[in-house]
Structure formats: C-alpha cells, structure tokens
N, C-alpha and C positions, 0 to 999 in steps of 0.2 A: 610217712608211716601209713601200710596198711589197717586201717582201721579195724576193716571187716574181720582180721587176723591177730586180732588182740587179743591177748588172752593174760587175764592176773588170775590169782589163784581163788577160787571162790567166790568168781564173779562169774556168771553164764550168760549165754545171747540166747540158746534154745535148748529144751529141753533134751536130753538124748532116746534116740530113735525107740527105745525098749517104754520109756515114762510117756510118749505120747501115745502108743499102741495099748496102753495103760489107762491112759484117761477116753481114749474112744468108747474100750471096754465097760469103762466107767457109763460115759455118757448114756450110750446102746444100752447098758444095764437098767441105770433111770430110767428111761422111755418105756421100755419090756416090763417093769415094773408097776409103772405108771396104768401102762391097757390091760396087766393082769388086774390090779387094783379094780379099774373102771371096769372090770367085766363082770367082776363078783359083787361090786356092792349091787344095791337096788336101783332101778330108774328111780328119780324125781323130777316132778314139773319146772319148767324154769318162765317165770314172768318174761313174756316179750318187750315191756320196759326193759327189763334189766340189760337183754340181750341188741334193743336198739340202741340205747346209751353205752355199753362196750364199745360195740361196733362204729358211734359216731367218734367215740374217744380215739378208737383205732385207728379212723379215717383219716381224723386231723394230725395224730403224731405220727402215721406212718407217712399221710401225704406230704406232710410237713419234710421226712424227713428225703424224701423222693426226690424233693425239691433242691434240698442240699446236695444229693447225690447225680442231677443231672449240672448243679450250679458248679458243680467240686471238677466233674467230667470235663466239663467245655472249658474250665480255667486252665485246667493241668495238661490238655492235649489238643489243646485251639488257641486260648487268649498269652495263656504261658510262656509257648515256644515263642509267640511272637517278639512281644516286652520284651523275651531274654535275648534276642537275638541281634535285637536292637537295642540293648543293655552291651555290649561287647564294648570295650573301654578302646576311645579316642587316645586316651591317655591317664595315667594311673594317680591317685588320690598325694599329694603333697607330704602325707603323713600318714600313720596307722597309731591310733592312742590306743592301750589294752588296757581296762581294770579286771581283772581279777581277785575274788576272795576264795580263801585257804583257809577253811574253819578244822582244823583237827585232822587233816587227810593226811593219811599215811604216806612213804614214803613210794608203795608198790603203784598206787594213787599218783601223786604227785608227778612221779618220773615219765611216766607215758604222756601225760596231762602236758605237759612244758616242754618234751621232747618234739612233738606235734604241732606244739605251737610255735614251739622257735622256727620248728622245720619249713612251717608254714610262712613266717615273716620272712626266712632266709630266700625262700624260693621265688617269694611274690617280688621282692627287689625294693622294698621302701622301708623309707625313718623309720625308726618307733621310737615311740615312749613307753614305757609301762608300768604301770603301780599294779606287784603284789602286796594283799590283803592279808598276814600270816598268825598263825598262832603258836607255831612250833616250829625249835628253833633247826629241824631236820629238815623242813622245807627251803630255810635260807638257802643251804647250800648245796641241795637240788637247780633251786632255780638262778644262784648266782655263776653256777657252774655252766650252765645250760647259755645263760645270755653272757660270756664269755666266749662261746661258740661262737655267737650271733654276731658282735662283733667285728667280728673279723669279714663279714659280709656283707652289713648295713649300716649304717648312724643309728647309736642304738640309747637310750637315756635311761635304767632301770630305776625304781623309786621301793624301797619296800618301809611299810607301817605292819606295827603292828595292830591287831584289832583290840579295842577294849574289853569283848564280853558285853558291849550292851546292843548287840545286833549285827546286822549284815550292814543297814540301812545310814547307820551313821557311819560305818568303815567306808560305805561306797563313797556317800557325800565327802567325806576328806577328800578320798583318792581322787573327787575331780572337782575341788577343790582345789588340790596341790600341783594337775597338771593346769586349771585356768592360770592360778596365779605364776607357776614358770616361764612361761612365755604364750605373748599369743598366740590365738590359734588359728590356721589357715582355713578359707571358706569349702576348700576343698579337700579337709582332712576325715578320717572316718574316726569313728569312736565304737570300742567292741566291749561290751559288757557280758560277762561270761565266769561260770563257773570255775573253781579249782577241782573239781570231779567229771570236767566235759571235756573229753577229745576230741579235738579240729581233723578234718579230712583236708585231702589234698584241694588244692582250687577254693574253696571255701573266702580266702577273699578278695581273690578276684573276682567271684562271683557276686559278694555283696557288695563290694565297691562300685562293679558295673553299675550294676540299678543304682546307687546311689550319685553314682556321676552323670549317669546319664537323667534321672529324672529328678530336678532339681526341686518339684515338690513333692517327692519324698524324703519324709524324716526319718522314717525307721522300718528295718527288714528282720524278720526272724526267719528261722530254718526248720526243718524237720529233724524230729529227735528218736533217736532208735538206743533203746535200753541195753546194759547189760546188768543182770541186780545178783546181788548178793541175799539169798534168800531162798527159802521154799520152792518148790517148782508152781505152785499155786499163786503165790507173789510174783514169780518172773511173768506169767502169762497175765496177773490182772495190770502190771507194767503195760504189758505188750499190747492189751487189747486198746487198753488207754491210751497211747501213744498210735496209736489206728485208729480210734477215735477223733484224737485231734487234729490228724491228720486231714480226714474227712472233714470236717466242718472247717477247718481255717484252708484249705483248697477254694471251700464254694463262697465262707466271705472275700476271700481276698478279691473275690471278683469283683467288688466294688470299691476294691483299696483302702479295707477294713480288714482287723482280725479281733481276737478275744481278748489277747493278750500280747504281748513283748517278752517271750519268755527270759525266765533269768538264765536257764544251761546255756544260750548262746542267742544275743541279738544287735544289730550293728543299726548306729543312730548318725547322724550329720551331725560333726563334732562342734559346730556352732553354734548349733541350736543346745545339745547336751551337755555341753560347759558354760552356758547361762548360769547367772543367779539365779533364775525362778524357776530352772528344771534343777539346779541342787537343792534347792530349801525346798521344793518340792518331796523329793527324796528321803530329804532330814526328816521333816514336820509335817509331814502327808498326816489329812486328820478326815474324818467325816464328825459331821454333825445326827446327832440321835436325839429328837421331843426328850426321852427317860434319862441318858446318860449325859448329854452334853457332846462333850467336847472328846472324841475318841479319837487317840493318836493310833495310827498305823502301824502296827509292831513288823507283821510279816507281811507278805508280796509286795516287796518290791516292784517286780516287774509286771504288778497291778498298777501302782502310782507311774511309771514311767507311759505307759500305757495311757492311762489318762490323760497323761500331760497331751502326747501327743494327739491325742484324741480331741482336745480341747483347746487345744493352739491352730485345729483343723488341718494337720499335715495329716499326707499320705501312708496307709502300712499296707506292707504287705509282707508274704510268706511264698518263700522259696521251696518248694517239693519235693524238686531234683537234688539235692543237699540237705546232708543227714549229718548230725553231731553226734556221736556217743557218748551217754550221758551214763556212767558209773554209779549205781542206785545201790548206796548203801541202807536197806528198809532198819526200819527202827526194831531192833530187838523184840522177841514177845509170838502171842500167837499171830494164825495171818487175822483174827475179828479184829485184836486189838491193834496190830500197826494199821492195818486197813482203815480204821476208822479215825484213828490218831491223825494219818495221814487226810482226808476228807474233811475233818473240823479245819485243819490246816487250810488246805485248798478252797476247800466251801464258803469257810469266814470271809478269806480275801474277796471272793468272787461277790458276797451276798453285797459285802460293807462300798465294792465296785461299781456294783450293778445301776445301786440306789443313784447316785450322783449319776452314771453315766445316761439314766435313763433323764435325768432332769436335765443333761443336754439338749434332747429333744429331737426329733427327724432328723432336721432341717442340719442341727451341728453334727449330732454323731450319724447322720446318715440311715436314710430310711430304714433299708435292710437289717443293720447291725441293730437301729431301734429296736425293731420287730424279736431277732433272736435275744437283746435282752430283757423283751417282754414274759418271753415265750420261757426264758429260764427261772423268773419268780410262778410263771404257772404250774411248769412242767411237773414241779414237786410236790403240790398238791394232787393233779390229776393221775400222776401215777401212782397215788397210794388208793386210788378208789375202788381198782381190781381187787386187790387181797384184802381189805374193807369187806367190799359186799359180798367176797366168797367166803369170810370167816362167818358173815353175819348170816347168810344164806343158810350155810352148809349146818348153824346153830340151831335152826329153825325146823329144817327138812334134810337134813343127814349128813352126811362127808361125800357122796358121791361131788358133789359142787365144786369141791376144792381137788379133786381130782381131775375136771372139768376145767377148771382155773387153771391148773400146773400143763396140762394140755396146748391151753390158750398160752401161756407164757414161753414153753419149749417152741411151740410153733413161728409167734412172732417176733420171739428173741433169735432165733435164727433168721428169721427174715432182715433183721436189724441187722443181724452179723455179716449177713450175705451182702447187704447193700454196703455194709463197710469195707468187705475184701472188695468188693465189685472194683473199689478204689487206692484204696492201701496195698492187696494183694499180700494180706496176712492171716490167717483163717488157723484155727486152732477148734476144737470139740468145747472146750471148756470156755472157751468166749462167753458162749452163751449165758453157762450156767453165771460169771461172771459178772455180765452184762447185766442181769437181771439181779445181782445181788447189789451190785453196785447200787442200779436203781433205786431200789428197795429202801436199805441201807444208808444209802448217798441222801435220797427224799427224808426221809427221818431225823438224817443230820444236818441239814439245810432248815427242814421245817425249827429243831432247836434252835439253829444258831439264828433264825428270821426272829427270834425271839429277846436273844441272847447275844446281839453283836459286840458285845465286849466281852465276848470269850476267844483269847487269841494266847497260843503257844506256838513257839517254836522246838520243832519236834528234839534238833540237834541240839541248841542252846539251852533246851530249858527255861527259856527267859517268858515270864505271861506278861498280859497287858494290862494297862490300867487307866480309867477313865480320869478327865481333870474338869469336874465339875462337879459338886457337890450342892446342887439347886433342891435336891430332892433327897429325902433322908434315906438312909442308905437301908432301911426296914422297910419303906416299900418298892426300893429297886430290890431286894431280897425274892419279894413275894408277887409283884407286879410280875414280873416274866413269865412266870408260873402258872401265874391263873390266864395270861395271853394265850400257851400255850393249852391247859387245859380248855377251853375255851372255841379255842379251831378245832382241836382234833372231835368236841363232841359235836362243832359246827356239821364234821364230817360225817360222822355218824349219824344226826340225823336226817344230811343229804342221802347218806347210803337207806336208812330206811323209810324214807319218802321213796328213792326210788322203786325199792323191792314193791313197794306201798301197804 
C-alpha cells in the first residue's frame, strides 16, 4: 500500500493550497500589526538586567538547541547511512510477533490499518503470530478476513482478545503474555508493538529487523511518524509541527543509542528480551513512587514504561528517519484550547512521572547525553515562562509598549526555532511558529501543574483516571498540599521576575 496516497474521509495530511495562503495572510497580518502597534505607542526605558538576562536565556536555549540540530545532521546524513547499510540482513528474523490494540476504531480505520500490515508480513516472507487487542465486534472480521489472505503466503498463528475497558496496558500485558506462554520464543524473533490507527509502509520490516539482526545489543527501534488528523486545519499543523519536532531531537539523541521514548504508533523490540516476565509485569504494574502520594500506578504511556525498561536493563535504542508510519489522529472532540490541552496533560503526565526515575538512573546508566536532555526538560518549563512573566510585569509598570516588544522577541526567535527544525525535518508551515510558541507557553503551565499534581492522569479515549494506593497521608492535605506547592513557585517566580527588573 501506497501510504503517501491514502486517503479516508475526513482525515487530511495537508492543508489545501487556498487555507495555507490563508494562514501566511494571517501570519504577515500579525507581524504588520505588531510594528504598527510598536510605532504609535510611546518609547519606554528597558533595564539592561532585564535585557542581559533574556539574552543569556536565549543563548542557552537556542545554543542548546543548535546543538541538537548539528547532533540530528551528522546522524541522519553521516552516522546513519552507515549502521543502515551495514544493517542489510545476512538473513531474516525466524519469526515476526505482532500486538496490536483496537480501542473503538472504525471500520474506514481498521481496513487500511491491517490491509498494510498483512501486505507487509506477506511481502517480507516470514512466520507470524499476532494478537489483535479489539473492542468491536466489526473489527473481528476485518482482521480475520485480512489474515485469511496471509495465510495462503506464510505460517501464520492469529490470537484475538478482547480488551476489558481497564486500559491499553493490561490488554498489552496478556497479548504477550499469551504469545510467551504458546510456545517459545526464538533468540532471533522480532516483536512489533503498534497501534490499531498506524499504517505500516512498505520495507518497514525489513528495515527494523536489519538493525535488530544485525546489532545484537540492540533491544529496541522506533520510526518516524507523519500525521494524517481528523480535525481543524489548526490541529492538523499543531500535529505536524510536533511530529517535526520529534523528529529533530530523537535524530540528534539517537546519536548516542538513545531516544525519549519507544513510541506506542509503531516500535520493534528483540522478542526475547520483550516476552520476559519483568518486561510484562513491567507493563502491567509500572508504578513511580511520590514523598505526598505513595504508590502511583501508571495508567497511560505505555510506551514510557517500555522505554524505561529498556533504558534500565542498558540495551541499545535507536530511531529510524528514513521510515515513516502514518499514524491516523483522531483529536478529541471540542475546541482546538481544549483538545490541545487535554492532549499535553496526557503526554506531559507520562513524560514528568518518566523523567523523575530515569534521571535517578544517573549518567553513567542512562547515558550522559540523554541525562543532560532530561535535565534540561524539568528546567525548560520554568525558564520559558520568564519572558511573558517579566513582559506582563514590565509593561504593568511603564506601559504595553513591553509586551509589544516581547511578542517581537517571540515572532523572531520562534521562527528561528522553526527554521532550525525544517533545516532537518524539511516541513515549514507559517503557523508553526505561532504554534510553537503556544505550545510552549501553554505546554510550560501544564507541566508546571502536573510537577505538582502527578497523580492526575486520564486517558483521553477511555475515559479511564488514575488512582493513587497509599493512603499514609490524609486525603485533606493531599487536597490542599499541591496547591499551595504550586501557589508557592509561581510567586517564587515572580519575585525572581521583580528582583530582576529590580
């Protein structure tokens, strides 16, 4: 299946030619706005504090990210071609295990979803096994039909459960579960964990097999993911930026056989290591410890815990460039503030409740490098709210020209941000920026709550929240304890911002 050429109804890859000449309008507009603004209000003085402290801020997040951007360069068009090249398979993997889960996905979903991937096992020439994950009973026979086809091409063993309703995390844990206990598993099988809303490209696993056959300490490979979303044109492009985004930074760690994550839309493990007990109870019963809450089980990211695992058993990851999954993004109903942010508590939670353990790793385990960016991601969200901070407090003081001033400085270097991301991605949109920066903004505010509040976890599809199992502490001042934490930083902030103005 042509991927590129997909098309379901009410899912888009890009905007159409008339809505992006639309949003330049837009942007060009803001900016012409912006210098008429700054030319009628009045000059005011600005503290040269104020403007060296920007400026070192600047230094370090833009050098910082310069870094990643020469780090992303030399992996994807130097270190890359080589590994892959000398990844080309001696000989093909003994088996292919597939789990996939089917939480509620239609049948328009479905059909392309399993058409692609059969297509894919048919063409590559090996066993499979596969457990679908399902919840409806239209998917059965989608996917019994499909692996019917397959059959008739390779040894093929289909397994379907269905899920209970109390997660993704306990449906995975069965399914590999149910293929350890079938029969053993060969040292040179692969194991593909992947979405029921991700379409496989062609070559896809040949590709992750290679690296996996050929580099035997590596445990696990993920890919690059290219959106098509069901949703506003404003949602498809904060999709789009975001997926450029990750692209960039998991390029420049992989350089050191590191990424952030094992994404859940599609990642491929050494199936020895992956049908262990203690990477399934992992899976199950993934919990972090929190001083206020105790004992907090992991509701959502999965493919945080699995991450970890391998993070912490010190196998190899890396992240494939040249290979892209289409990941069918059905956004949450509602406007784009409220999925936008629904989505970010989501993603934020996983990453913050991550962070914490993977930094008590320490260098030496999780790797210098990788330490450093997860240093940098509990800072980052403080230091980027100190801009709009000191411009609100400023402009309070001695006028609005400030925050004029400010919106300036943010058009400026959120393009510069942007630019160094297409420099790599080679994805560039007007509204990136504005995007980019809301994100930030936006994203920082939701991080700073949930650094507060790690036992707030939903899952956006399921509806299912979490819940802490430790009751050490009376539940009246975990109520009001978070609260005054957070009240507590934010004025910590404030009165950094007005020492600095002084």
């Amino acid at each position: 299946m042509n991927v590129e050429r997909l098309f379901i109804k009410n899912f888009h890859r890009q905007d159409p030619r008339h809505i992006t000449i639309l949003w330049w309008l837009f942007f060009a507009t803001l900016l012409l706005g912006l210098w008429g603004l700054y030319i009628i209000l009045p000059d005011v003085p600005v503290q040269e504090e104020v403007v060296y402290t920007l400026g070192f801020i600047g230094l370090w997040r833009y050098g910082w990210k310069s870094i990643h951007l020469l780090r992303g360069l030399y992996y994807q068009y130097v270190r890359y071609p080589v590994i892959s090249s000398l990844a080309e398979m001696t000989h093909k993997p003994s088996e292919i295990l597939v789990v996939i889960p089917c939480y509620r996905t239609t049948p328009e979903i479905s059909a392309p979803v399993f058409k692609a991937l059969i297509d894919e096992i048919g063409n590559f020439g090996v066993a499979c096994r596969a457990v679908a994950c399902v919840t409806d009973e239209a998917d059965i026979g989608i996917i019994e039909s499909q692996f019917d086809k397959l059959k008739q091409r390779v040894p093929v063993t289909l397994f379907i459960i269905d899920q209970d309703g109390t997660g993704k995390r306990n449906t995975m844990a069965d399914a590999l579960t149910l293929l350890a206990e079938d029969r053993p598993v060969s040292k040179d099988s692969v194991l593909i964990l992947m979405d029921g809303d991700t379409v496989v490209p062609e070559g896809m696993l040949a590709k992750v097999s290679g690296f996996l056959m050929r580099y035997h300490d590596l445990g696990a490979v993920t890919t690059h993911n290219k959106p098509i979303v069901k949703g506003s044109s404003l949602t498809r492009q904060w999709y789009r930026q975001r997926m450029a985004q990750r692209h960039f930074y998991m390029s420049s760690l992989s350089l050191t056989y590191r990424v952030l994550v094992l994404t859940g839309r599609f990642s491929a493990f050494r199936a020895s290591m992956a049908l262990s007990p203690d990477f399934i109870e992992s899976l199950r019963y993934d919990h972090v410890k929190h001083w206020r809450y105790g004992k907090i089980r992991m509701l959502t990211g999965d493919d945080k815990s699995t991450w970890f695992y391998v993070l912490k058993e010190r196998w190899k990851m890396l992240y494939i460039p040249d290979m892209a999954v289409t990941c069918l993004e059905d956004a949450p109903s509602g406007s784009f503030l409220g999925t936008s942010i629904s989505l970010m508590t989501r993603w934020y939670g996983n990453m913050l409740r991550s962070n914490i353990r993977a930094i008590q790793l320490g260098p030496r385990k999780a790797g210098l490098f990788l330490w450093l960016c997860l240093l940098d991601q509990r800072i980052s969200m403080w230091t980027t709210l100190i801009g709009p901070s000191l411009a609100i407090f400023v402009a309070a003081l001695i006028g609005p020209k400030v925050v004029i001033a400010y919106l300036f400085w943010v058009a400026a270097t959120r393009s510069l941000n942007v630019m160094l991301i297409s420099v790599q991605s080679g994805q560039f949109h007007p509204i990136f920026v504005v995007l980019l920066w809301y994100e930030q903004m936006v994203g920082s505010l939701v991080k700073v709550y949930l650094f507060f509040h790690p036992n707030v976890q939903r899952w956006t599809r399921q509806g299912i929240a979490g819940k802490v199992e430790d009751h050490s502490m009376s539940q009246e001042i975990k109520k009001w304890l978070p609260h005054l934490e957070t009240t507590a930083a934010f004025s910590a902030l404030l009165i950094f911002v007005m020492v600095l103005y002084g």
